[in-house]
KEVOVO-657466 format. One record per residue: residue number from 1; chain; x, y, z of N, C-alpha, C in turn. Coordinates in steps of 0.001 Angstrom, whole numbers, plus 500000, padded with zeros to 6 digits. Example, Ala and Ser with C-alpha at 12.3 -4.5 7.8 and 13.67 -1.06 7.14 Angstrom:
<pts>
+-----+---+--------+---------+--------+---------+----------+--------+--------+---------+--------+
:   k : c : n_east : n_north :   n_up : ca_east : ca_north :  ca_up : c_east : c_north :   c_up :
+-----+---+--------+---------+--------+---------+----------+--------+--------+---------+--------+
:   1 : A : 513190 :  494310 : 507800 :  512300 :   495500 : 507800 : 513200 :  496700 : 507800 :
:   2 : A : 512850 :  497750 : 507080 :  513670 :   498940 : 507140 : 512900 :  500030 : 507870 :
+-----+---+--------+---------+--------+---------+----------+--------+--------+---------+--------+
</pts>
This chain:
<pts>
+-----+---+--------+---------+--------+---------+----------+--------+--------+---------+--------+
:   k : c : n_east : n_north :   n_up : ca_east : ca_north :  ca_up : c_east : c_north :   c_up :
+-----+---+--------+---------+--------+---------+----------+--------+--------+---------+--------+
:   1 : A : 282688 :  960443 : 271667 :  283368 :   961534 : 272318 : 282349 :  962422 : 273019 :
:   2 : A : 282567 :  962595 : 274280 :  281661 :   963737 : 275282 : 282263 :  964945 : 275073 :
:   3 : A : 281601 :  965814 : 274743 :  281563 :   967222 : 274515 : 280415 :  967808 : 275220 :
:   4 : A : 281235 :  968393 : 276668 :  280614 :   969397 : 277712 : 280534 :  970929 : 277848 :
:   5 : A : 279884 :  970903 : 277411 :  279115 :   972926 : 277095 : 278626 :  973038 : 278216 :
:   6 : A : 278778 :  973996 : 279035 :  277570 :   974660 : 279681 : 276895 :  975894 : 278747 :
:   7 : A : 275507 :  975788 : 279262 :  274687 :   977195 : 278645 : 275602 :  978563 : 278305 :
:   8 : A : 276258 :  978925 : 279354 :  276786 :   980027 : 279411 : 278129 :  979773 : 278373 :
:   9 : A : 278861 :  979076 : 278050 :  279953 :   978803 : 277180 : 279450 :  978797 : 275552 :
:  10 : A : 278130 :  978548 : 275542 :  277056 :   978442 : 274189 : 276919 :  979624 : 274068 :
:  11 : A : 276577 :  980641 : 274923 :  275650 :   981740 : 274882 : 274405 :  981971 : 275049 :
:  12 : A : 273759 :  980848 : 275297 :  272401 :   980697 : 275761 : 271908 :  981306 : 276942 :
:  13 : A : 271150 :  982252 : 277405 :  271196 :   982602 : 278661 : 269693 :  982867 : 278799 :
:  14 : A : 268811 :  982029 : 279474 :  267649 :   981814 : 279616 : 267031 :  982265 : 281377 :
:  15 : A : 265971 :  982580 : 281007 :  265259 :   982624 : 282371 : 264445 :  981501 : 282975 :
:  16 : A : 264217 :  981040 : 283869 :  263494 :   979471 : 284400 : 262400 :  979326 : 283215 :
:  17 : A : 261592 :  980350 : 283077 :  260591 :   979749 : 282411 : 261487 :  979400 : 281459 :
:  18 : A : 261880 :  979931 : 280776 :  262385 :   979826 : 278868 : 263057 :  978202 : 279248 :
:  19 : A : 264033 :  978063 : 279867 :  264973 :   976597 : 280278 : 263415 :  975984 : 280410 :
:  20 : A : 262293 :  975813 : 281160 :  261360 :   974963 : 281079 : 260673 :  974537 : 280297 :
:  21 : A : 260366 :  975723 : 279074 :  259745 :   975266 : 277835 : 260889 :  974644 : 276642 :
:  22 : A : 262090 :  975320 : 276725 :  263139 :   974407 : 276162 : 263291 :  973159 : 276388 :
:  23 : A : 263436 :  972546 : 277425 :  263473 :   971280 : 277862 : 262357 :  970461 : 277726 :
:  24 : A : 261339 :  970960 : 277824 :  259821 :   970463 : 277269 : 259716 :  970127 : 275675 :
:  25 : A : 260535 :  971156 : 275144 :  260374 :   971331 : 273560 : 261784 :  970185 : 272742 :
:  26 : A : 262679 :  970069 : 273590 :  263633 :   969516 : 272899 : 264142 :  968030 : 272520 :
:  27 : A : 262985 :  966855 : 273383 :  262578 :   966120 : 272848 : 262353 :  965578 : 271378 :
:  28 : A : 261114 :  966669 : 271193 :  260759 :   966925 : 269567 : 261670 :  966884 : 268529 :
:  29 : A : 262518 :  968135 : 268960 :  263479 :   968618 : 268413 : 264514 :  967706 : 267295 :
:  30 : A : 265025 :  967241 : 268527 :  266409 :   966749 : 268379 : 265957 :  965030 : 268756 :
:  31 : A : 265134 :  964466 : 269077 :  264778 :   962824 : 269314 : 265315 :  962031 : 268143 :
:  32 : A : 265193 :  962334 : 266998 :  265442 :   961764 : 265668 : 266837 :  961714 : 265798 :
:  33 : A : 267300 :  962408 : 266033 :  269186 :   962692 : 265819 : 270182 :  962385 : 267529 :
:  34 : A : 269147 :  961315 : 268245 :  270197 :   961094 : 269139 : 269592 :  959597 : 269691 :
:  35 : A : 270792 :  958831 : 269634 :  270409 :   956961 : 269694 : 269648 :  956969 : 271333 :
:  36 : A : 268242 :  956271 : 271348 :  268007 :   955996 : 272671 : 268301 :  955678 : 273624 :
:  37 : A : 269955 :  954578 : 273539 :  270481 :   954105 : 274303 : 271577 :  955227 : 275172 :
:  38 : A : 271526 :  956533 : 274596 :  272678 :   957230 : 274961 : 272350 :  957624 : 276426 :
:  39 : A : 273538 :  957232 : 277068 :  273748 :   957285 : 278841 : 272790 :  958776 : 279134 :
:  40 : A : 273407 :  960219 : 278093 :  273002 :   961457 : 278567 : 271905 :  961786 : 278238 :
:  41 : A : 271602 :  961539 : 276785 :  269488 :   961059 : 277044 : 268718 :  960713 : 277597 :
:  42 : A : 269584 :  959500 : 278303 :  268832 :   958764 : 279183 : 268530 :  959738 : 280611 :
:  43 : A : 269456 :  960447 : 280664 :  269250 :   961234 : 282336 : 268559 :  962402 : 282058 :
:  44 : A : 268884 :  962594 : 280659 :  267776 :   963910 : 280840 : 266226 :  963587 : 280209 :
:  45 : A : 266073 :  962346 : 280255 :  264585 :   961595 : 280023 : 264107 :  961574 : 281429 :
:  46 : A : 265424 :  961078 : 282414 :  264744 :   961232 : 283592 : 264440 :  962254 : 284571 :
:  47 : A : 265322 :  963264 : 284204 :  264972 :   964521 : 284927 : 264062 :  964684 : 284525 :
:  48 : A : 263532 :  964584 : 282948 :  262125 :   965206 : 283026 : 260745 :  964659 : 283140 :
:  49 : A : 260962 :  963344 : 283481 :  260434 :   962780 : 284651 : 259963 :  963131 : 285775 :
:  50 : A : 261089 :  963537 : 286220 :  261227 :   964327 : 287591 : 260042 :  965675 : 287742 :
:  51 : A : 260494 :  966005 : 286763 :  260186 :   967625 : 286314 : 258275 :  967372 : 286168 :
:  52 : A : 258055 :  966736 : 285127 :  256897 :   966343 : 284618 : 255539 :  966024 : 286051 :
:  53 : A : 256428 :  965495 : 287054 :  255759 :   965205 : 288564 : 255448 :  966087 : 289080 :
:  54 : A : 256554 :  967333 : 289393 :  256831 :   968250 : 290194 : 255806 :  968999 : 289114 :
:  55 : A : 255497 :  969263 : 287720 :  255160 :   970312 : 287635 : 253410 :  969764 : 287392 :
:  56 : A : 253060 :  968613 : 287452 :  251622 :   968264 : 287787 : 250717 :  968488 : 288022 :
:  57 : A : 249488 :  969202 : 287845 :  248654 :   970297 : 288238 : 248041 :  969555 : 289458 :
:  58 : A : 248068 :  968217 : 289912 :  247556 :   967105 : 290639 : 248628 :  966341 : 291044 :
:  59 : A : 248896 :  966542 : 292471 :  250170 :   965582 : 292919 : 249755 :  964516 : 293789 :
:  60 : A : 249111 :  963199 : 293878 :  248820 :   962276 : 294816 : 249962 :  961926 : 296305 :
:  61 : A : 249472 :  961972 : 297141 :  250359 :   961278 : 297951 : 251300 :  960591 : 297859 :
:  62 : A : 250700 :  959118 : 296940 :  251197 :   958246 : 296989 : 252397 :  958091 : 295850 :
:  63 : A : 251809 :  958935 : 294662 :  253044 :   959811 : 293684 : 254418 :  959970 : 294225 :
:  64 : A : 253635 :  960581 : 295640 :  255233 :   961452 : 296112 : 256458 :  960256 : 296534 :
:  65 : A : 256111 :  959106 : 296715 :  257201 :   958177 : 296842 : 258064 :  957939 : 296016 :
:  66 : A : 257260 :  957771 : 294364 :  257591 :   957275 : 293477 : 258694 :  958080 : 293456 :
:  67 : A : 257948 :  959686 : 293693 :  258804 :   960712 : 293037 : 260243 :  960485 : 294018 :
:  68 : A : 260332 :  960121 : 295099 :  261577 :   960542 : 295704 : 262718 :  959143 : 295245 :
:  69 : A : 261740 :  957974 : 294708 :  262816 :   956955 : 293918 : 263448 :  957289 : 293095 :
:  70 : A : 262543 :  958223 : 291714 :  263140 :   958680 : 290970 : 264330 :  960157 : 290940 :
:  71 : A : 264164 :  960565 : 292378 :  265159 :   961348 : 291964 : 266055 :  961172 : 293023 :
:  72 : A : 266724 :  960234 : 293888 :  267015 :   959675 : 294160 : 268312 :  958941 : 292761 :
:  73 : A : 267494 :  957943 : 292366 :  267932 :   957388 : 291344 : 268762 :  957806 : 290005 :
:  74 : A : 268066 :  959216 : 289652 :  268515 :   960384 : 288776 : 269647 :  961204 : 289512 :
:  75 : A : 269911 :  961051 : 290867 :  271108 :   961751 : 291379 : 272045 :  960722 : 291488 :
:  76 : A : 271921 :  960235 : 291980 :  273050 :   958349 : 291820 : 273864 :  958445 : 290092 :
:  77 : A : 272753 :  958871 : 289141 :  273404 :   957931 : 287592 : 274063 :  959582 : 287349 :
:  78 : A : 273759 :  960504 : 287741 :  274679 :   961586 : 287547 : 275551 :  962467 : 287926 :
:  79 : A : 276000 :  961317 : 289483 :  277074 :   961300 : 290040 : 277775 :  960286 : 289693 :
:  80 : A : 277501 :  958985 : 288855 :  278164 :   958277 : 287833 : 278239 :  958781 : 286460 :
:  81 : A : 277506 :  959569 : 286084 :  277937 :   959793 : 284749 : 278771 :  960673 : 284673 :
:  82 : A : 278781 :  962325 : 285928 :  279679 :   962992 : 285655 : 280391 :  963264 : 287284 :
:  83 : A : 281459 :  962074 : 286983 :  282046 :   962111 : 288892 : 282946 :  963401 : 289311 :
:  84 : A : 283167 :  964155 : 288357 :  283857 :   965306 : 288449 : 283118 :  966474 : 289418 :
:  85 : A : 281950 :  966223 : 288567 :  280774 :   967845 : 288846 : 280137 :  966715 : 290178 :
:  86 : A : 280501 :  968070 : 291176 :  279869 :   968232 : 292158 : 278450 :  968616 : 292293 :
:  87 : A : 277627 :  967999 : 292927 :  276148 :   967829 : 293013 : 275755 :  969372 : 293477 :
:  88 : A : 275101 :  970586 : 292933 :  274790 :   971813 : 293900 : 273645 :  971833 : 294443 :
:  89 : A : 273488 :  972675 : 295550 :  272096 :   972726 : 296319 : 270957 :  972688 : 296070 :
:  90 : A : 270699 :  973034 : 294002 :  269664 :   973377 : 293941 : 269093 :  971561 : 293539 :
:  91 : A : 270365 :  971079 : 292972 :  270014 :   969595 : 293111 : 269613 :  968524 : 294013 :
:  92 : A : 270619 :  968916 : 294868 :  270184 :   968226 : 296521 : 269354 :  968689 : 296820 :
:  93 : A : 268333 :  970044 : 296963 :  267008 :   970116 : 297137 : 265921 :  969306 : 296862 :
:  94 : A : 265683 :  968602 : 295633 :  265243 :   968114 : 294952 : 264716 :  966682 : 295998 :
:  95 : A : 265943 :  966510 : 296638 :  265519 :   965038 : 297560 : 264372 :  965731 : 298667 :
:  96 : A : 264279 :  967123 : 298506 :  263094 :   967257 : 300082 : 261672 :  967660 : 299578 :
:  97 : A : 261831 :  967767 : 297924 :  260195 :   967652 : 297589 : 259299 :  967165 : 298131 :
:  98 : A : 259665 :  965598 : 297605 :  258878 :   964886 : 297987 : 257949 :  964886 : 299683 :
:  99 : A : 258577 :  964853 : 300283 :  258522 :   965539 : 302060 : 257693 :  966306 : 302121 :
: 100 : A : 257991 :  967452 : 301862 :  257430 :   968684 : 301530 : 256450 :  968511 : 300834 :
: 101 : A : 255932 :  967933 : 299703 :  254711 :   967952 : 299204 : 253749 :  967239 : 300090 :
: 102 : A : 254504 :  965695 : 300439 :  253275 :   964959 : 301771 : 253083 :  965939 : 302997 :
: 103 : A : 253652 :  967171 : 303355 :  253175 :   967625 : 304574 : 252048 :  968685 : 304234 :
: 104 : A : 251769 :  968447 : 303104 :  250906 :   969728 : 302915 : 249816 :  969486 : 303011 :
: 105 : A : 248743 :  968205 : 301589 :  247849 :   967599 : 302285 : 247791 :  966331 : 301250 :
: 106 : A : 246494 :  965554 : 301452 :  246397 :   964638 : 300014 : 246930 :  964629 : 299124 :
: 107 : A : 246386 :  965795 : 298455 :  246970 :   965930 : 297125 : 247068 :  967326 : 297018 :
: 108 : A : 248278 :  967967 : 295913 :  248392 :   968886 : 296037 : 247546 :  969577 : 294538 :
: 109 : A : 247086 :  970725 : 294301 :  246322 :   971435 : 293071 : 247000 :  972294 : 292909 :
: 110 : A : 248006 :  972729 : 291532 :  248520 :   973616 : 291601 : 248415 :  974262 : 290316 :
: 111 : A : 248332 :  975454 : 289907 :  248175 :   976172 : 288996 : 248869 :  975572 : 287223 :
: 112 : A : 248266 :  975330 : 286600 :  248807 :   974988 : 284960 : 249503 :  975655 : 284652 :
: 113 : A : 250800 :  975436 : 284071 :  252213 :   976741 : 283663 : 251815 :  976339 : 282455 :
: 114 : A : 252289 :  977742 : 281702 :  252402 :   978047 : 280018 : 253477 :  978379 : 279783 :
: 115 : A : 253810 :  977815 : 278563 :  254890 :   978267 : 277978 : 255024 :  979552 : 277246 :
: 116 : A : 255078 :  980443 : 278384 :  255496 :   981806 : 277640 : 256253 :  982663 : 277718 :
+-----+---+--------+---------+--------+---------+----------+--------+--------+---------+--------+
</pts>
């Protein structure tokens, strides 16, 4: 049975950072208590995938392809997994990273985030 919460229906109400170190942290967490094969694990293994690229202190060029397969790919399985919810902008953004990072230069150097 799928049981769909949003944050805000939980009460959870986080700021980007806090959602970034949560999602970083919840792996750990909760890995033991959810089967590997599960469809919604699986997508949020790959968002943070996604995430894990984008937040890279070292982004290669040639990275940036990979990166636009994978999210690409991660927007496809979660417009199959949830055909209801409409895709929002901040998602469809996501396809012009990649772009955007090759116009800048080689590689990109970007500052180490903390979880704080």
């Amino acid at each position: 049975m799928r049981v769909n919460l949003t944050v805000a229906e939980i009460g959870i109400f986080l700021l980007a950072s806090q959602m970034w170190c949560l999602s970083r942290l919840l792996p750990f967490l909760i890995h033991d208590l959810i089967p590997d094969e599960n469809a919604d694990w699986q997508l949020f293994a790959d968002l943070m995938k996604i995430v894990d690229l984008l937040f890279s202190p070292v982004v290669k060029k040639e990275t940036t392809f990979y990166l636009a397969i994978l999210i690409q790919e991660y927007l496809q399985e979660f417009k199959e997994a949830f055909p209801a919810i409409t895709i929002i902008p901040k998602m469809h953004f996501m396809v012009h990273y990649p772009a955007q990072i090759r116009r800048q230069v080689k590689y990109v150097v970007r500052p180490n985030r903390n979880c704080t």
